[in-house]
C-alpha positions as CSV (number, residue, x, y, z in Angstrom):
1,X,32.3,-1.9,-11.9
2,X,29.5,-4.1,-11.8
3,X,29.5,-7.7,-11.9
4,X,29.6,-8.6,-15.7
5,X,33.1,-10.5,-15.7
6,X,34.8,-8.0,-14.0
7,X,36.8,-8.6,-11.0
8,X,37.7,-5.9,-9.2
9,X,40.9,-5.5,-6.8
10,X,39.0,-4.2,-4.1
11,X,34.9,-3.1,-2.7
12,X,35.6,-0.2,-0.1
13,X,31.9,-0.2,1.8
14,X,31.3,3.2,3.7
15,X,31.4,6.5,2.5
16,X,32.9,8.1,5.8
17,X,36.1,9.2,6.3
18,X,37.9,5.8,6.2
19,X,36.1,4.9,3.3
20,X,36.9,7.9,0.8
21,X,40.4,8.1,2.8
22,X,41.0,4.3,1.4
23,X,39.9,5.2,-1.9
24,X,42.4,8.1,-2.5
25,X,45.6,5.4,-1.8
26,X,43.6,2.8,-3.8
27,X,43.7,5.4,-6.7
28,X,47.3,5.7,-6.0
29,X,48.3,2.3,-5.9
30,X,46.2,1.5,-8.9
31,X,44.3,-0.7,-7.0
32,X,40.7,-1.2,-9.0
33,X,37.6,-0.6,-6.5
34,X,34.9,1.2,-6.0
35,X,33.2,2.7,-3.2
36,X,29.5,1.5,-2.1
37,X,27.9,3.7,0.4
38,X,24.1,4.8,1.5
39,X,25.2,7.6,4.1
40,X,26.9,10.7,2.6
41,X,30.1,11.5,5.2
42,X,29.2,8.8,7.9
43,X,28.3,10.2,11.3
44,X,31.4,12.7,10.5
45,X,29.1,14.4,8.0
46,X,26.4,15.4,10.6
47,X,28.6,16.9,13.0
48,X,28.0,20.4,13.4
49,X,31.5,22.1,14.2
50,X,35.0,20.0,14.0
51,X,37.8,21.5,15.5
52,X,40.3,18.7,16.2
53,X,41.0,17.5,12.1
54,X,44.7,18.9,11.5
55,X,44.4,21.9,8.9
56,X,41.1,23.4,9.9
57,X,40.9,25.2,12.6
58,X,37.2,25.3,12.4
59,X,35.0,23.2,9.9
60,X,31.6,22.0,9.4
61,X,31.6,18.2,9.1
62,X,29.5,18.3,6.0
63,X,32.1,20.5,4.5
64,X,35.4,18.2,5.6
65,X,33.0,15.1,3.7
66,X,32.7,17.1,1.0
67,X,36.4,17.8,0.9
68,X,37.1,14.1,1.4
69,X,34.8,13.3,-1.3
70,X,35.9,15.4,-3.9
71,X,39.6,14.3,-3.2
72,X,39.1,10.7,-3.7
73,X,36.9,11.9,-7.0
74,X,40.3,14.2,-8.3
75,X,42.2,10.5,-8.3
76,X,39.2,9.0,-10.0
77,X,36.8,6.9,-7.2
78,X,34.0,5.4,-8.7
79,X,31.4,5.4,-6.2
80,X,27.9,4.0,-6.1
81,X,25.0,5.1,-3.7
82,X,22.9,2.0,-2.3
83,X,22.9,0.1,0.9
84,X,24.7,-3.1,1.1
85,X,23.2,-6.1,2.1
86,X,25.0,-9.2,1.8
87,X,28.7,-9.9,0.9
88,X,30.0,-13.0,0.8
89,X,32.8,-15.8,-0.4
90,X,31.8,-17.4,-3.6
91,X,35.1,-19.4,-4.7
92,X,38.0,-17.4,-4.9
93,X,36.5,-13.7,-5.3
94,X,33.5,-12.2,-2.7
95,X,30.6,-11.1,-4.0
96,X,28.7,-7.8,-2.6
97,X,25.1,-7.4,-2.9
98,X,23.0,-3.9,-2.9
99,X,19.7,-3.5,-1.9
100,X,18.9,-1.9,-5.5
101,X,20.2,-5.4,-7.2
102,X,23.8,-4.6,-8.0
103,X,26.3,-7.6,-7.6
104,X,30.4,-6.5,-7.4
105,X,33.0,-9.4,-7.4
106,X,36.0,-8.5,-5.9
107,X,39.7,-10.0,-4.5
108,X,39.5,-8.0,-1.5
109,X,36.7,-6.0,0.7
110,X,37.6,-3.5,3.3
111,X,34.6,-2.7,6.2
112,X,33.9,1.1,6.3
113,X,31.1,0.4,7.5
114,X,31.3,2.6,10.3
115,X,28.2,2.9,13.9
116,X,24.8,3.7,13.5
117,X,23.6,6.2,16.8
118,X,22.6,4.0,19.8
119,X,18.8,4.3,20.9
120,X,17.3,4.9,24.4
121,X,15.3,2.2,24.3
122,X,12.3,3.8,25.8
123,X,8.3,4.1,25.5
124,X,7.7,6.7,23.1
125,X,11.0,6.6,21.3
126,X,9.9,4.2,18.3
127,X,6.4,6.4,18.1
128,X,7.9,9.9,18.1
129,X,10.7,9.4,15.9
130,X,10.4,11.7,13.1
131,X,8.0,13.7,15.0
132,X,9.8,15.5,17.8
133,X,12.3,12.6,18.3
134,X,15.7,12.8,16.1
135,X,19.2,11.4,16.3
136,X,20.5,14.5,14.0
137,X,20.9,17.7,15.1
138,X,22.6,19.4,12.3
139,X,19.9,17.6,9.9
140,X,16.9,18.7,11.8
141,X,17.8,21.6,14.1
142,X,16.7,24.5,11.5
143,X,13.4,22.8,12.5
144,X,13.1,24.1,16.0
145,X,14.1,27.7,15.7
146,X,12.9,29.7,18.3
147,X,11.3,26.2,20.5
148,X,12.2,24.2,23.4
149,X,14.2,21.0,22.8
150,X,15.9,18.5,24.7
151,X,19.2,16.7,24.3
152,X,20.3,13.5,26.1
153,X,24.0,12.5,26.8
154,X,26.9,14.1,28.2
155,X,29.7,12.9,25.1
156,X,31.3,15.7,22.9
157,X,28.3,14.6,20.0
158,X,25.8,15.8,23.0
159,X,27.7,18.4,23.8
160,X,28.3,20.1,20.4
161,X,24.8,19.7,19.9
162,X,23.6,21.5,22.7
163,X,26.4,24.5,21.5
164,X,24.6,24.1,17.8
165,X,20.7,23.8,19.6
166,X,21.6,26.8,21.2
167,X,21.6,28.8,18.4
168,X,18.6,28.8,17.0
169,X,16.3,27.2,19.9
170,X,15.0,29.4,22.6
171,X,16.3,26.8,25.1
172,X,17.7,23.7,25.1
173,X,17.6,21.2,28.4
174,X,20.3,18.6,28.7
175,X,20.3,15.5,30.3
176,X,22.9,13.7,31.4
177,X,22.9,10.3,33.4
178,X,26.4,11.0,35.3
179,X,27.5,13.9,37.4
180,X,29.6,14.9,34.9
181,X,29.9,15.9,30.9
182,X,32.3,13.6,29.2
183,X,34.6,14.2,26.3
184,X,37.0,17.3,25.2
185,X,37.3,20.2,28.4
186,X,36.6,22.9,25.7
187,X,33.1,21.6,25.2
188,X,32.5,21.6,29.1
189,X,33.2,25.0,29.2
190,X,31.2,26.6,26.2
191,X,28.2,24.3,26.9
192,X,28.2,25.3,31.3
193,X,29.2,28.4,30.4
194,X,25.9,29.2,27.7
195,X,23.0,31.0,29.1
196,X,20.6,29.3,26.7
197,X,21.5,25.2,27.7
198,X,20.2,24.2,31.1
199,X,22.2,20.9,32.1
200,X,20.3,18.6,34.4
201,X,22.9,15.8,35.7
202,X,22.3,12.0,37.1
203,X,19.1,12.5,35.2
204,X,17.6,10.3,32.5
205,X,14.3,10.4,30.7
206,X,11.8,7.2,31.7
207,X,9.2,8.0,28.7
208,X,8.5,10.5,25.7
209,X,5.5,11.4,25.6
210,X,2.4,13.3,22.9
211,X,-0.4,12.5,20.7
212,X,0.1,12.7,17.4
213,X,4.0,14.5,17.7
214,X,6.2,14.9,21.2
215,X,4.8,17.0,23.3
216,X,7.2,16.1,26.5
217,X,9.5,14.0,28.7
218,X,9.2,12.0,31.9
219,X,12.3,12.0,33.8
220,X,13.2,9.1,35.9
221,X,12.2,11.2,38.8
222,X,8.8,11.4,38.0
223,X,9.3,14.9,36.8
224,X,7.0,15.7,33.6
225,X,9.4,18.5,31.0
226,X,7.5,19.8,28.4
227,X,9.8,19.9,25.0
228,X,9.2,20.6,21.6
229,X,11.8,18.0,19.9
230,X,14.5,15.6,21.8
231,X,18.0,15.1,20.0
232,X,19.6,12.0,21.3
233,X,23.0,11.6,21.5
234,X,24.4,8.7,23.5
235,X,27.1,7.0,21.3
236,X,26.4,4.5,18.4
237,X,27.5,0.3,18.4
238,X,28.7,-1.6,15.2
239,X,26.5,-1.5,12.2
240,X,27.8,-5.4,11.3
241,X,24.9,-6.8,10.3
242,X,26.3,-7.0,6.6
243,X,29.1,-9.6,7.9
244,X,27.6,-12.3,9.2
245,X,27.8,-14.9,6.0
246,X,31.6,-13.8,5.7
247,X,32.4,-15.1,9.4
248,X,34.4,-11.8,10.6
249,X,35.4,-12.3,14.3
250,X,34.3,-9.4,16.3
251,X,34.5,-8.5,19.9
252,X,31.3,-8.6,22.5
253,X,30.6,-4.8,21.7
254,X,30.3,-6.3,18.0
255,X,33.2,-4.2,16.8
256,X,35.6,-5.7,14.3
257,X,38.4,-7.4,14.9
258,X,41.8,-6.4,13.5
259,X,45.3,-6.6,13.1
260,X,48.3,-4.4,12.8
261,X,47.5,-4.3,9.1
262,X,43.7,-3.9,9.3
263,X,43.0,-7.6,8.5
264,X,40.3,-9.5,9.9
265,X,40.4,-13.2,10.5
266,X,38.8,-13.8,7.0
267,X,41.8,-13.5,4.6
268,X,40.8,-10.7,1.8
269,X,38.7,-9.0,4.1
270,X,40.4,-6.2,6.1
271,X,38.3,-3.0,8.2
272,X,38.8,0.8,9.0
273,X,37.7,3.1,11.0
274,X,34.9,3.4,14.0
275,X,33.7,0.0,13.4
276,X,37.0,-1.7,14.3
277,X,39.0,-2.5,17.5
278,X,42.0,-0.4,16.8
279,X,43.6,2.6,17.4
280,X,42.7,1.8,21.2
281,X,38.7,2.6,20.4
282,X,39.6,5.8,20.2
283,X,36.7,6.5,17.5
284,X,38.2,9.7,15.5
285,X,38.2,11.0,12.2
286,X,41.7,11.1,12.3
287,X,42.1,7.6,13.7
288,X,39.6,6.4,10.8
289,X,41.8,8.3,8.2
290,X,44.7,6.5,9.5
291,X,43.6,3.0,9.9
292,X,42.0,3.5,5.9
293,X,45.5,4.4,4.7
294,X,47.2,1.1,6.3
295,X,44.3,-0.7,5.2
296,X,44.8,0.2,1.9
297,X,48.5,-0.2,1.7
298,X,47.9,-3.9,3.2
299,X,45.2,-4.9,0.5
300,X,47.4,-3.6,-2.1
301,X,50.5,-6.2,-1.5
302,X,47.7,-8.7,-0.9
303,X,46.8,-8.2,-4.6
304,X,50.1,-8.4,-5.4
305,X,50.3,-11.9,-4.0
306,X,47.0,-13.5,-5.1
């Protein structure tokens, strides 16, 4: 796998759903790679309850990753966990570079690379996080049993948390700039309809604030809300900063660029999943799964023909 005169077929970065997706059809196809990743499932793997993957009704998304991992394993993925930090052309092959000083030379690359969770941007964010202030609510949840949290957006990722807050918090508050929650119906209804979430609409939070951990929130209209932790949730944007030296077009939201077959504008390099601008944006595991298996299917007759 590593660089020592090995050239590889293919580097899959990401180990989300498109990434571990693409490595069970690379296995197939007999298409060398290996998989480089530093996040365990993506974002997919920290959602609390998925209920819109065909075959399960009902699943945690640590469980589907876990799924996903150990089918790409059965056909034999080599995987490697470190962060990427530099890939790049060096003559005919690319070159991709980890943070713990691994170098893989490769014909192809495909971008799993996924979103990283969009900040708020506010005083007191920086200062709290990790003490009161989290962008996980299935990693640090168990924390606040029986407290008084907070949880900004109004997308299904808000809105399941709330549902999953709810369970072991006393109460949860949720704050929503618009009138309205966004996303799936179903999660409208369980979250209005739960006794324990208290929604507070066309409201946003001006400042966190604490000593030495949060102690509460300033709302925009000058109300002070004392909280124990605050779980934000308001969407991610394009974790590209790997791509720059490669030249990948991208849009102005910084997503990635691609064709019918998943290419970019870089030949070699193709990209899958919530990072790219297919599948209409419609940022899915299901969408991610399929974009990975035409990916893959595309780098494998580009093998073929180099």
């Amino acid at each position: 796998m590593e660089q020592k005169g090995e050239v590889l077929d293919l580097v899959i970065v990401g180990f989300g759903p498109a990434g571990y997706t693409a490595s069970i059809y690379a296995s197939r196809y007999r298409v060398s790679h290996v998989v480089i990743g530093k996040q365990f499932g993506g974002q997919a793997g920290e959602a609390h309850i998925i209920e819109n993957y065909p075959g399960f009704i009902q699943i945690k998304g640590f469980e589907l990753m876990m799924k996903f991992r150990e089918h790409a394993l059965h056909f034999g993925m080599k995987e490697v966990t470190d962060e990427v930090i530099d890939i790049r052309k060096e003559g005919d092959y690319f070159v991709t570079t980890t943070r713990g000083g691994k170098k893989f030379v490769s014909k192809t690359v495909l971008l799993a690379i996924g979103t990283q969770k969009r900040k708020l941007n506010i005083p007191g964010e920086d200062k709290f996080y990790g003490k009161g202030v989290t962008y996980c609510a299935t990693c640090d949840g168990p924390f606040y049993k029986d407290k008084v949290v907070g949880v900004v957006g109004g997308g299904d990722a808000a809105n399941t948390s709330s549902l999953y807050l709810a369970e072991i918090a006393k109460q949860v508050h949720q704050f929503v700039r618009r009138d309205v929650l966004r996303g799936e119906p179903v999660w409208h209804e369980r979250v209005l309809s739960n006794p324990k979430i208290k929604v507070h609409f066309n409201t946003q939070i001006a400042e966190i604030l604490g000593d030495d951990r949060l102690k509460a929130v300033k709302l925009n209209d000058g109300t002070v809300l004392e909280l124990d932790g605050l779980f934000i949730e308001i969407g991610s944007v394009p974790d590209t900063a790997i791509i720059k030296e490669l030249g990948v077009k991208t849009d102005e939201g910084g997503y990635i660029i691609v064709g019918p077959d998943q290419s970019t504008n870089v030949p070699g390099v193709y990209a899958a999943g919530d990072v790219t601008t297919a599948s209409n944006k419609f940022r899915q595991i299901t969408t991610a799964v399929g974009e990975a298996a035409v990916a893959a299917n595309s780098i494998m007759e580009y093998v073929k023909r180099v």
